[in-house]
C-alpha positions as CSV (number, residue, x, y, z in Angstrom):
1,X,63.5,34.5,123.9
2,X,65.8,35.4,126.9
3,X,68.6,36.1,124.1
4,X,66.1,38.7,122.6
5,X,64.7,40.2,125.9
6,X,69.0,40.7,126.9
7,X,69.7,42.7,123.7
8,X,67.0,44.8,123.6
9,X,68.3,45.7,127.1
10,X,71.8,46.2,126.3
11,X,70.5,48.3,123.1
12,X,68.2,50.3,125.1
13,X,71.3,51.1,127.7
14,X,73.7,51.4,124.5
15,X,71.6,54.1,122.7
16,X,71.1,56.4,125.9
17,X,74.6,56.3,126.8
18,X,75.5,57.2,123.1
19,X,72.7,59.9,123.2
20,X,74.0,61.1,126.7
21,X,77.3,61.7,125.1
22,X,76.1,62.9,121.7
23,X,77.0,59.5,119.8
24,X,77.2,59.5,116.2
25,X,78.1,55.8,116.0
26,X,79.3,52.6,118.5
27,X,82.0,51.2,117.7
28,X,82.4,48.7,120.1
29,X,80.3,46.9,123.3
30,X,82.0,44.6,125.9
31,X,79.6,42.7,128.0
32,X,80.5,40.2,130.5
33,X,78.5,37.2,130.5
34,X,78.1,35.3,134.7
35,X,78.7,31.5,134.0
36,X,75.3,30.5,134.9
37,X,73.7,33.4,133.2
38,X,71.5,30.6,130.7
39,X,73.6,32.7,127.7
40,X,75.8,31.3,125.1
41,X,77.8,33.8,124.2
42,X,77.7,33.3,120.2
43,X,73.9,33.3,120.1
44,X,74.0,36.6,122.3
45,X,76.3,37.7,119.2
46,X,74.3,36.7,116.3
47,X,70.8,38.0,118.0
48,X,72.5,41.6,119.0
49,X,73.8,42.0,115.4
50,X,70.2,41.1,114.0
51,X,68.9,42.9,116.8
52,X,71.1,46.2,116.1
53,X,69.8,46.3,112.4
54,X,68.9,50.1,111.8
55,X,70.2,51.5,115.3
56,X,73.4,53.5,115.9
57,X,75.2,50.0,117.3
58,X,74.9,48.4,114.0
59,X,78.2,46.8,113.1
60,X,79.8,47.5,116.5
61,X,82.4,44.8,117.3
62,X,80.9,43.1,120.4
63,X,83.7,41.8,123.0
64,X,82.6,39.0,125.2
65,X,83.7,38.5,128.2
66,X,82.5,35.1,130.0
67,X,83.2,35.0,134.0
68,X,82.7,32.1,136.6
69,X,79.7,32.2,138.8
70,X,80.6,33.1,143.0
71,X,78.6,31.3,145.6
72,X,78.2,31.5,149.0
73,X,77.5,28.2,151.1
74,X,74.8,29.5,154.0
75,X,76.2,27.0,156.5
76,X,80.2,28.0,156.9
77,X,79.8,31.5,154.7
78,X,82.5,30.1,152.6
79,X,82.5,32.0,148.8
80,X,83.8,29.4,145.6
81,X,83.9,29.8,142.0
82,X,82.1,28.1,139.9
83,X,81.6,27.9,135.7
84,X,78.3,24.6,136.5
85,X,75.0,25.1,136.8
86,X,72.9,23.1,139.1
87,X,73.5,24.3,142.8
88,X,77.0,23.2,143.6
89,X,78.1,22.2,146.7
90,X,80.6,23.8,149.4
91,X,84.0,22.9,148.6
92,X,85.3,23.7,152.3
93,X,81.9,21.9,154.3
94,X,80.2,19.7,151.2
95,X,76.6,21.7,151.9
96,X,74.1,21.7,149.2
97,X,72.9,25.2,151.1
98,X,74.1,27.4,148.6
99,X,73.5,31.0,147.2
100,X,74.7,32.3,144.1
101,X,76.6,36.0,144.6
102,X,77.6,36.7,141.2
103,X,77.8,35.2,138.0
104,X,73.8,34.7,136.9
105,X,73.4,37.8,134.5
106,X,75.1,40.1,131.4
107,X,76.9,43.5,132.8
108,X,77.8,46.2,130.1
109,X,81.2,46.8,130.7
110,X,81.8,49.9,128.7
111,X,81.3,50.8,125.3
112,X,83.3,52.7,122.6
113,X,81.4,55.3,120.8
114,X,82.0,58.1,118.0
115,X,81.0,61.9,118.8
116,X,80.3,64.6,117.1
């Protein structure tokens, strides 16, 4: 279901960016995908191309992107990477008090569309 709820999103965004720029087809979508989004990055694929049936993004190439998750420990404000889920700890102080900064959602990164 979260899969479903994403790509009508991107769609939605898609389609009034094409519309902005007088679209006639998209060609191509690059999304970045956070580590710890909850999305695999082929089922994202397979439910936007069902998803883009009918629409002016059916067929576009879709270009994945996947990028580690950045946390911030709230004890010595130190900021790590991380690809895991499940609240990592501090690699400078060891804390479990953690906040994630980046890396827990999908970003449209740009499309490619055909005008007019």
């Amino acid at each position: 279901m979260h899969d479903l709820q994403s790509c009508k999103a991107i769609l939605y965004a898609v389609e009034e960016e094409s519309r902005r720029c007088k679209g006639r087809k998209v060609v191509r979508i690059r999304l970045s995908i956070g580590a710890l989004s909850g999305t695999e990055p082929e089922h994202l694929k397979e439910t936007l191309a069902f998803c883009s049936l009918g629409t002016i993004a059916e067929g576009a190439e879709l270009e994945v992107v996947e990028r580690p998750a950045r946390i911030r420990c709230l004890d010595c404000d130190s900021i790590f990477e991380t690809d895991r889920a499940g609240g990592p700890n501090c690699r400078r102080c060891n804390s479990s008090q953690t906040r994630i900064i980046d890396g827990d959602g999908l970003i449209l990164e740009s499309l490619e569309i055909e005008t007019e």
